[in-house]
C-alpha positions as CSV (number, residue, x, y, z in Angstrom):
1,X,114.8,86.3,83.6
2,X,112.5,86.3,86.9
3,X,110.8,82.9,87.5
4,X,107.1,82.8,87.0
5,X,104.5,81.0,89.0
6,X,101.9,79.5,87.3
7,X,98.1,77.7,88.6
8,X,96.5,74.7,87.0
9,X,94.1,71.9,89.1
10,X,91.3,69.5,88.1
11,X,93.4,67.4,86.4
12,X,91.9,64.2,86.5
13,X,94.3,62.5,85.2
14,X,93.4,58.6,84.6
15,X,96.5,56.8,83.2
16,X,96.5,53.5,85.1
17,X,92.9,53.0,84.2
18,X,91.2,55.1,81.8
19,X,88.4,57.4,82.3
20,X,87.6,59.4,79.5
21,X,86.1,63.0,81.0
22,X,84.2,63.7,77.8
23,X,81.5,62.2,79.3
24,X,81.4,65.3,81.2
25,X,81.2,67.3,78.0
26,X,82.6,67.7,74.5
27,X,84.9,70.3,75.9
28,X,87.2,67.9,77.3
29,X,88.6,65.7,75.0
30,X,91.7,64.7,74.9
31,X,92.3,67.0,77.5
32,X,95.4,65.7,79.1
33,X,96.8,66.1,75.5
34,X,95.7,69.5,75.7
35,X,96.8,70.8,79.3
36,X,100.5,69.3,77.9
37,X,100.8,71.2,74.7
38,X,99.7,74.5,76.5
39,X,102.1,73.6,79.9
40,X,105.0,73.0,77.2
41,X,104.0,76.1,75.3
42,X,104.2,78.1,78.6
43,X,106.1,76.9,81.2
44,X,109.9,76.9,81.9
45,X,112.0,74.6,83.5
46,X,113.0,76.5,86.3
47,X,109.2,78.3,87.1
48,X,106.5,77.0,89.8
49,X,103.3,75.4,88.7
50,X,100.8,75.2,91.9
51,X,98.7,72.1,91.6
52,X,95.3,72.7,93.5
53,X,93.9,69.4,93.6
54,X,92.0,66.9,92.2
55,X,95.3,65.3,90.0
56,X,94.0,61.9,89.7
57,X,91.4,59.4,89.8
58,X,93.3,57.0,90.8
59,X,92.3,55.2,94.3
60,X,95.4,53.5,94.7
61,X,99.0,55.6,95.0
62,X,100.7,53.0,92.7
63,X,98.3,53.9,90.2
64,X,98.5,57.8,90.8
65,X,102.3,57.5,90.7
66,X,102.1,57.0,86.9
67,X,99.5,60.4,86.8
68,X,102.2,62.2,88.9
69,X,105.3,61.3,86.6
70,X,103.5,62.6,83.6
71,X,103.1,65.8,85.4
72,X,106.6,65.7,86.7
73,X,108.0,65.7,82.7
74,X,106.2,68.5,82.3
75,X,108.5,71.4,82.5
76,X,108.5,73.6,86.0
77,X,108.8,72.3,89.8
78,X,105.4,71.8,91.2
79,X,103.6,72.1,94.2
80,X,100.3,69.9,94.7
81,X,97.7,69.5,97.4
82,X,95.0,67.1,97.6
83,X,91.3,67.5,96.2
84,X,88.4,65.5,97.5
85,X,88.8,63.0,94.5
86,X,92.6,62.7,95.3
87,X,91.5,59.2,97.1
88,X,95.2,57.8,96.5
89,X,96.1,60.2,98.9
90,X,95.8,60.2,102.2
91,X,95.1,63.1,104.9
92,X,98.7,63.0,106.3
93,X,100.6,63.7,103.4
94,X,104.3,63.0,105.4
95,X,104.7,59.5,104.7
96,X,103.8,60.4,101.1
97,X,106.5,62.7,99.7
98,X,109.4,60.2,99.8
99,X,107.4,58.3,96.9
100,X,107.1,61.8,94.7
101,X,108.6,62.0,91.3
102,X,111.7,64.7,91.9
103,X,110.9,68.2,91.5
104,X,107.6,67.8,92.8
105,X,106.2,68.8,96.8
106,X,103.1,67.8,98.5
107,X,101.4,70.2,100.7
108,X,98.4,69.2,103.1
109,X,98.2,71.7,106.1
110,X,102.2,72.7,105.7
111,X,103.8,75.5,103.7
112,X,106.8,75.5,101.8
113,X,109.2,78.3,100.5
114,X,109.5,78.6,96.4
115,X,112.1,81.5,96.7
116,X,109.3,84.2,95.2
117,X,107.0,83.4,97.7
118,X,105.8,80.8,100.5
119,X,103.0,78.7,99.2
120,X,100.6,76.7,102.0
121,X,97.4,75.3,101.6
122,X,94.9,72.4,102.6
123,X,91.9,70.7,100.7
124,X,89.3,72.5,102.5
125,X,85.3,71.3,102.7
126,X,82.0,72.4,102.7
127,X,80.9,74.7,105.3
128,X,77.6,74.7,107.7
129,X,76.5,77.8,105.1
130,X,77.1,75.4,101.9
131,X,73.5,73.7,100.8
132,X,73.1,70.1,101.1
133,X,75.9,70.5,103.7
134,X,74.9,67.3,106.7
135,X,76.3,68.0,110.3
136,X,76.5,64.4,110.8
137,X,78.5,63.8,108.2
138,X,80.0,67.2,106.9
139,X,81.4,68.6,110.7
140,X,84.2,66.5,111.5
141,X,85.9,66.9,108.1
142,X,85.1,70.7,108.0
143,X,86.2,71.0,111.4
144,X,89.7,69.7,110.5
145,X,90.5,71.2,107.6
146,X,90.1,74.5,109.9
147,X,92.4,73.2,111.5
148,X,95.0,71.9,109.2
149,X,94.3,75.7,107.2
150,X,95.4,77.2,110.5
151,X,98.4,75.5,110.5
152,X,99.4,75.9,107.1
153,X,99.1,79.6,107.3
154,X,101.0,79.8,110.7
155,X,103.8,77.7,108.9
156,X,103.3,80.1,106.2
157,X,104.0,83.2,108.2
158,X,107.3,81.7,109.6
159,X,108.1,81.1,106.4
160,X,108.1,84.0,104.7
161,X,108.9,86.6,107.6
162,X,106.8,89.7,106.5
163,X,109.4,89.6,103.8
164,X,107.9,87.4,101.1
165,X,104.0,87.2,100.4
166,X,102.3,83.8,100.6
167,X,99.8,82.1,98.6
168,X,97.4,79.5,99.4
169,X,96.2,76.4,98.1
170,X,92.7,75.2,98.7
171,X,90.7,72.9,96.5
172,X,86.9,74.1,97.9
173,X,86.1,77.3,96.4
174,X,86.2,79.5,100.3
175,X,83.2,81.8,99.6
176,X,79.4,80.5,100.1
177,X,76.8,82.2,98.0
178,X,79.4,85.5,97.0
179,X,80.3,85.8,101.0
180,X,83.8,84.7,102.3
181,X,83.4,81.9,104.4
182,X,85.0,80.6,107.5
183,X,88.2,79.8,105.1
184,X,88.5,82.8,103.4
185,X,88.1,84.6,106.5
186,X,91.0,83.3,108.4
187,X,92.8,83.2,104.8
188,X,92.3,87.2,104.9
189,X,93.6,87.6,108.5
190,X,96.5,86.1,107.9
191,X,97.5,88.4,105.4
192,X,97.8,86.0,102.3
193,X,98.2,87.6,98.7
194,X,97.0,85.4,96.8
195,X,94.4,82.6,96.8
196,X,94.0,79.6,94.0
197,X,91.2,77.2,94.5
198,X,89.6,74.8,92.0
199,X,86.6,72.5,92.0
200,X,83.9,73.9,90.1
201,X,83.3,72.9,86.5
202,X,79.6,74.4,85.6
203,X,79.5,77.7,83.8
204,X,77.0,79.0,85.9
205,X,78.9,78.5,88.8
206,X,81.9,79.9,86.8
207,X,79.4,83.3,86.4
208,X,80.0,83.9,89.6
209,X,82.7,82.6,91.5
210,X,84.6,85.2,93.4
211,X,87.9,86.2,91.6
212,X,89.6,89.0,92.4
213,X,90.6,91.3,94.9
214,X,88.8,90.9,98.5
215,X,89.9,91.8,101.8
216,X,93.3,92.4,100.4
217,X,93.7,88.2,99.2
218,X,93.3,88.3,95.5
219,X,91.4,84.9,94.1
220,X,91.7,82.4,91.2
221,X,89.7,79.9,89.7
222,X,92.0,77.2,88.8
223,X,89.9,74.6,87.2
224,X,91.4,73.4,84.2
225,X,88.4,73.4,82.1
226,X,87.7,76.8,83.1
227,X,90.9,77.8,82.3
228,X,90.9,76.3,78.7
229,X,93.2,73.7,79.8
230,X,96.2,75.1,80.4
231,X,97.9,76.9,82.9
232,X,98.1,80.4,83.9
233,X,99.9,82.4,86.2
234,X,99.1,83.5,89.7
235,X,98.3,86.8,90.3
236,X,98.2,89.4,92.8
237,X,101.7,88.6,94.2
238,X,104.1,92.0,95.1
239,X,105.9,93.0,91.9
């Protein structure tokens, strides 16, 4: 049976120091609860989950470790990558990975090969289009994670050879307003099937986040909330 590759992020996982995200809304209760039963329900040992961002609260990695081995006995092999409330985790993500639970990678601005495919990916930021974005502020970080995104994707293409199609992992939605931002345009030109981002968690901004097919990338929402908290799999990969 072929291995599937399924999307989840937004964890916000709080084990070391509980915050309960019902303050947020009704809707998420219990949810970590709730992300488990459907993972368990849905997910095979041997699949991929891809983690995009936003795992824990924890600001500490001691205290995200215990977050990161509840997701490790979930069933699959997972590949994560940093959201901007990951604060246990730093921008070089090197010196990180020797610490991870088995069966579980760490991606910031690197790729990695999962057999089906090549998954890469970076946090992302805001962009100079984005409101309430601040130059002083904002440009150094967005700056970089153009950077880091470059690289990823160049790994990604070494990776997989034209022979197996790559998907990437940002946290920051990469369109502004409906239009494909700086992000999604380099995502695009490097010929990238599939695109999973997360971070948004209103349902107006649900209404109209770009999924789909564009420019040849196809695009997920992978908020957990959205998704009804549990995971799904990635489309738009080559059968």
């Amino acid at each position: 049976m072929r291995r599937m590759i399924w999307t989840i992020s937004d964890l916000h996982l709080s084990t070391a120091q509980p915050k309960p995200m019902d303050i947020f809304g009704s809707h998420w209760k219990n949810h970590p609860e709730r992300i488990a039963t459907a993972w368990r329900a849905r997910v095979r040992d041997d699949d991929w989950v891809l983690v995009a961002g936003d795992i824990s609260w924890a600001m500490r990695l001691n205290d995200a470790l215990l977050d990161l081995q509840w997701i490790d006995a979930l069933p699959g092999r997972k590949v994560l990558i940093r959201g901007n409330h990951d604060y246990w985790c730093p921008r070089r993500v090197n010196g990180l990975r020797k610490f991870l639970p088995p069966g579980m990678q760490l991606i910031g601005g690197d790729a990695i090969d999962i057999g089906e495919a090549v998954v890469c990916g970076t946090r992302g930021w805001v962009t100079p289009d984005t409101t309430g974005y601040q130059q002083s502020k904002d440009e150094a970080i967005y700056l970089r994670e153009i950077g880091l995104l470059e690289r990823a994707l160049a790994h990604a293409q070494q990776l997989a050879a034209g022979l197996k199609p790559i998907i990437c992992l940002v946290h920051y939605p990469p369109f502004v307003n409906g239009q494909p931002s700086v992000f999604a345009e380099r995502i695009a030109a490097a010929g990238v099937a599939a695109c999973l981002y997360g971070h948004l968690h209103r349902h107006q901004d649900w209404a109209t986040a770009t999924q789909g097919l564009v420019a040849g990338v196809y695009y997920q929402l992978t908020a957990c909330d959205y998704l009804g908290f549990g995971p799904v799999a990635v489309r738009g990969l080559v059968p």
